[in-house]
N, C-alpha and C positions, 0 to 999 in steps of 0.2 A: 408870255405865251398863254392863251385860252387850254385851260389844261383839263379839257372836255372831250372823252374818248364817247363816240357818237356808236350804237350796237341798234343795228333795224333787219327787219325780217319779215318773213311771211308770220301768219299763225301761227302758234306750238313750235316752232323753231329753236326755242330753247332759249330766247332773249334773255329775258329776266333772270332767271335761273344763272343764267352765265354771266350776267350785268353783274349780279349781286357777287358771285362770289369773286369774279374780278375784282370787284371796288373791294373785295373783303381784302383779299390779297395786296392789294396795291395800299392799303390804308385808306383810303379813297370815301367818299360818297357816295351811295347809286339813288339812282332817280327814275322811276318806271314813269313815263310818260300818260300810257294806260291810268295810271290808277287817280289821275285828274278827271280824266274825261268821266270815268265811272263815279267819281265823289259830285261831279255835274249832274248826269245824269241820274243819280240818286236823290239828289237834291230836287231836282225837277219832277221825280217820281212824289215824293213828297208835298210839292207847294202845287206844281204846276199838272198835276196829271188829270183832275179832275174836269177841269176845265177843258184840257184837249179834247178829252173826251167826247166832253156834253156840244161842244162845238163841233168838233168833226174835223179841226183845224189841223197842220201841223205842227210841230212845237217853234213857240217863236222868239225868234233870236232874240230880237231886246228885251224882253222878260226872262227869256235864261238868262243873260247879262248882268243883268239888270238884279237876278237872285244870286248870283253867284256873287258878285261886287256887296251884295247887302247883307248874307248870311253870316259871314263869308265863306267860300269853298277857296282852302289856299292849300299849299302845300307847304309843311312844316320840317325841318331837319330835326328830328330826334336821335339822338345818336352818331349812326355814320349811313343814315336813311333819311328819305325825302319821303314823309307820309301826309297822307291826305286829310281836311278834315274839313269839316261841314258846321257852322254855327261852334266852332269850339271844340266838338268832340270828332273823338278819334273813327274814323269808318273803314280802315285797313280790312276788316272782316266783312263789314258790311257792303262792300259795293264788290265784291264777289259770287253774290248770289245770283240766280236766274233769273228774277225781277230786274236789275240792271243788267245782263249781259242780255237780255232781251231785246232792250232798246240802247243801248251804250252806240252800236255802228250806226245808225240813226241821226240820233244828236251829234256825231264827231263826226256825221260828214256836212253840216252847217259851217260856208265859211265863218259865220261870224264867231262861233263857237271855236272853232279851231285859231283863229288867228286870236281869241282870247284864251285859250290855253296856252300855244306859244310861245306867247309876252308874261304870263306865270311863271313858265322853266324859266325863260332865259334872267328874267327877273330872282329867282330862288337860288338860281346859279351866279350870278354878278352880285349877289347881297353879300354873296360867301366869299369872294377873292379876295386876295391880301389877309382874311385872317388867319391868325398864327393856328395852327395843328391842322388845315383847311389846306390838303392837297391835291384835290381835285375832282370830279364828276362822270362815274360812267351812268350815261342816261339810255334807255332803249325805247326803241319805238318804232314807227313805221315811216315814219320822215326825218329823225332827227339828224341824219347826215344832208340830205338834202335840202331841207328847207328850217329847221328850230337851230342846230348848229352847223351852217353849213363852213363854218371856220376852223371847225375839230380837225386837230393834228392830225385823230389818227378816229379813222370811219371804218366798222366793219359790217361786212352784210352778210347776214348765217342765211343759209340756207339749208332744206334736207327736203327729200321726199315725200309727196303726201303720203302715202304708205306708212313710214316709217314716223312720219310726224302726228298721224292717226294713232299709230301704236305708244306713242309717249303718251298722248292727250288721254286717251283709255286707259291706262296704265297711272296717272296722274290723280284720276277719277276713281280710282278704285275698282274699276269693273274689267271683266274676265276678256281678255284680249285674245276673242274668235275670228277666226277669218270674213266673217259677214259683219259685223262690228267695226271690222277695220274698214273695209269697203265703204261702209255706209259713213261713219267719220274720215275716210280720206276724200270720197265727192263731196262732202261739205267744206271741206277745206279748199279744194279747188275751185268751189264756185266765192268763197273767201277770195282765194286770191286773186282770181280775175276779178271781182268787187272793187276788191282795192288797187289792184293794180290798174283800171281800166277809171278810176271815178278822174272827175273834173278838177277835184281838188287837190293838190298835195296826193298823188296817185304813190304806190309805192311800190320804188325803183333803188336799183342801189345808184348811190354818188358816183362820179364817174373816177373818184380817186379814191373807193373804198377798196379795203380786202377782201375778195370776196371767200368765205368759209364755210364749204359744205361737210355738214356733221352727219351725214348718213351714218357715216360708216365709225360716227367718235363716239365716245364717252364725253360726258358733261365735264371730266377730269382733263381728260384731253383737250378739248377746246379751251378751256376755262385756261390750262398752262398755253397755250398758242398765244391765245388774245394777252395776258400777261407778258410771255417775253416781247410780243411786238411794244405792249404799252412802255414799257423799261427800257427798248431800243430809240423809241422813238423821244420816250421824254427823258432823255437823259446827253439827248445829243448837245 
């Protein structure tokens, strides 16, 4: 059995956050799908930005390809995490800044970029099976039930409110979660989601056999125990 529990969502959703301490809990691996696309685009900030520029070009795919296969940008298993790295070094801090999350939705909606991230996971993940202390992969993302694993036993799809999903993101941020703040970060998120919910590519939808888990109304504790007892039910049968 493919022992790859699939977590997708909107924005601020609580993905990651809940991937990880799923996989903590279970013994597991986690593997943020996200933090490929941003070790790319990072990369590409670096080799390839100037050039865009002075041309006026979009960014183009067989030259992202093309630097990501040559740098290399892979993703590494440290621990009981799949981290990203760029030419050798570590960029888990680095590809969080506002320099990449600028242009990170940009670059990841290029198919040729996305269907060479894809063949990464699933690649990081089939490297690891069969080996011994090596029990299994919660991965999160915006496709991974759908289209990167769409074989995962068990798919969940978080959702919550923009309201309330504005108020994590602010909160996450450090900054004073006013009611105009919230507004203003919950209609960014919604034109987020119609973005990706509505693009050509790999659009994000839940699987038609996913759980679907609205955390409005949860704690990170709560969820995190939910997604655990279904993972235990399901991989145990």
């Amino acid at each position: 059995m493919l022992r790859v529990i699939a977590i997708d969502g909107p924005a601020a959703s609580g993905k990651s956050s809940t991937a990880g301490l799923v996989a903590q809990q279970l013994g597991w691996a986690h593997l943020d799908s996200g933090a490929l696309y941003r070790a790319l685009t990072l990369a590409a900030i670096d080799n390839l930005a100037e050039d865009v520029r002075r041309k006026g070009e979009e960014w183009p795919a067989t030259q992202l390809i093309d630097l990501a296969e040559r740098l290399p940008v892979r993703l590494v298993l440290i621990g009981d995490k799949f981290k990203p790295e760029v030419a050798g070094a570590d960029v888990e801090q680095a590809i969080r800044g506002e320099r990449v999350t600028r242009h990170v939705s940009v670059l990841a909606a290029i198919p040729e970029v996305r269907t060479w991230v894809n063949t990464q996971q699933r690649r990081a993940v089939e490297g690891r099976r069969g080996q011994e202390g090596f029990g299994g992969v919660v991965v999160d993302g915006r496709d991974i039930g759908t289209v990167v694993f769409p074989d995962a036993p068990l798919k969940i799809f978080l959702t919550a409110t923009a309201h309330e999903r504005a108020r994590r993101r602010l909160f996450q941020r450090g900054q004073e979660v006013d009611l105009e703040l919230v507004k203003q970060e919950s209609e960014a998120l919604a034109a987020r989601d119609a973005a990706d919910s509505n693009r050509r590519i790999a659009p994000l939808k839940a699987a038609e056999d996913a759980v679907m888990l609205d955390t409005t109304t949860l704690s990170l504790e709560q969820q995190v125990t939910h997604v655990v007892e279904l993972a235990r039910q399901r991989f145990t049968r």
